[in-house]
N, C-alpha and C positions, 0 to 999 in steps of 0.2 A: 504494500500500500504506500502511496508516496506520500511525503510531508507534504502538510502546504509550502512552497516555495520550489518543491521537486518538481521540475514536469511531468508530467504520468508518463509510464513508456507507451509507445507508438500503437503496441499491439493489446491494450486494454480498450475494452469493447468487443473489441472483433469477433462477432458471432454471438454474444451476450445482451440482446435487449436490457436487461438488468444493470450488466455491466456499463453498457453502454451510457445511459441516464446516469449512473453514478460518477463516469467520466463528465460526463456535461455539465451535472452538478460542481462540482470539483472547477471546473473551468471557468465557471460562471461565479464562484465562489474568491475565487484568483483572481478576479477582475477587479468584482465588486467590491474588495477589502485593498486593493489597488499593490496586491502585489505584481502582478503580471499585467496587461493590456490584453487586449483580443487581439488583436494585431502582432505582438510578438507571440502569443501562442500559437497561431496562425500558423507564424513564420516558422515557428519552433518547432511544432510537432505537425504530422502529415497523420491526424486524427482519421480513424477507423471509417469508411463510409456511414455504419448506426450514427455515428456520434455528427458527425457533419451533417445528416438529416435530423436531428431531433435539433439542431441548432436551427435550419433552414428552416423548419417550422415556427420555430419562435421568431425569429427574423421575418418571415411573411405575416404571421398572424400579428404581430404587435406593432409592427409599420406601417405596411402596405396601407392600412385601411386610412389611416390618417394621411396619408401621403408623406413623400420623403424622400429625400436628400441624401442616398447614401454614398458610400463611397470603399470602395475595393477591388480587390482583383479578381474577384468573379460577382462583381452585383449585378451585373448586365448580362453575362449571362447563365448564371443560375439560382442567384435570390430572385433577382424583378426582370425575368426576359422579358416583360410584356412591357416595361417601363415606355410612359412618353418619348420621353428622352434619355438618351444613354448617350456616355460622353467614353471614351479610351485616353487620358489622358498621358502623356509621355514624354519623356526628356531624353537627352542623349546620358550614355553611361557616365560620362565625366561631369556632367554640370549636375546632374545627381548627386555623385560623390562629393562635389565640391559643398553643396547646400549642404546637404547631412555633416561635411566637417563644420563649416560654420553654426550650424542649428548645436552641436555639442559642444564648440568652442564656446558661444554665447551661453550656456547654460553650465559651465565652468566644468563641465566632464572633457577629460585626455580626450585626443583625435590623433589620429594616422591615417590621411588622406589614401594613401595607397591600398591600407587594411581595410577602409570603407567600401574601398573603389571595387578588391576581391568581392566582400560579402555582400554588394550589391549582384555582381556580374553572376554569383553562386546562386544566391535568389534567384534572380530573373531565369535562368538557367533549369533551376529544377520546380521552377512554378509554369513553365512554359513547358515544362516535358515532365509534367505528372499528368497521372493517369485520369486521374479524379480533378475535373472541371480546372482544366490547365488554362494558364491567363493568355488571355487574347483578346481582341474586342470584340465584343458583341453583332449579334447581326443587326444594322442599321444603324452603328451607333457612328457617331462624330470624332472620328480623332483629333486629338489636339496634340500638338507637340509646341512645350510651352518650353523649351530649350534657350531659345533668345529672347523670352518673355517674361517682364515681372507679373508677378499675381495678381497683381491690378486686373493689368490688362488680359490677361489669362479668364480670371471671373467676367469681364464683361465683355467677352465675344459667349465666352458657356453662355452668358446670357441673353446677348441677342438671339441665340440658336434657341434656347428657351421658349423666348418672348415670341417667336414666330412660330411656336407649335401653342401658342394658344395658353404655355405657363409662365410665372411669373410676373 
């Protein structure tokens, strides 16, 4: 059984409905108490397909209805395919690395630009060639590649594309 702060291993769930909700549990539990993020577990662990639907579920039923704004490497297309709008947004590997050194620099955590640079290029790599809902964009969706763009202006073309389907 893992501590809180362990990651659970990879193959807990697998084949276990039971197991599986106790994994989700647990994951959700890690969030909530802000040890982990969803998004470094994410990264972290290549959870059981059980566990990644009884998430999926919770993610449609408790968004979807209110409408939402979300953002990830597969919202488009496998929490909300049916979304309005769907965005791919993207940058080139270096100006990636280079933000994430800054975003840890400014927040007074160590950086190694080069070590970022790795663990980016590893990600991308094994989220683009997993088996289970691998990142890519969506069908119909907008890519953006916001590489020579600040966020400003990044959010207000997302939003003109928006505001011509009728949101925002």
């Amino acid at each position: 059984t893992p501590l809180v702060g362990d990651a659970p291993p990879a193959s807990a769930g697998a084949g276990d409905p039971h197991a599986a909700q106790q994994l989700a549990g647990l994951v959700m539990l890690m969030c909530s108490l802000g040890i982990a993020s969803g998004r470094e577990l994410a990264d972290d662990l290549e959870l059981p397909e059980q566990v990644r639907d009884l998430f999926l579920d919770v993610q449609r039923s408790a968004f979807a209805p209110l409408g939402v704004v979300a953002e990830g490497r597969d919202m488009g297309t496998i929490v909300f395919p049916d979304a309005t709008v769907k965005f791919f947004v993207e940058a080139r590997l270096d100006v990636r690395a280079a933000r994430r050194f800054e975003q840890l620099k400014a927040s007074g955590q160590a950086a190694d630009l080069s070590a970022i640079r790795e663990e980016l290029a590893a990600r991308d790599l094994r989220d683009a060639t997993r088996a289970t809902a691998p990142m890519k964009p969506a069908e119909g969706a907008v890519v953006v590649d916001n590489s020579d763009s600040p966020l400003e202006e990044t959010v207000e073309r997302m939003l003109l594309v928006a505001r011509s389907q009728g949101i925002a």
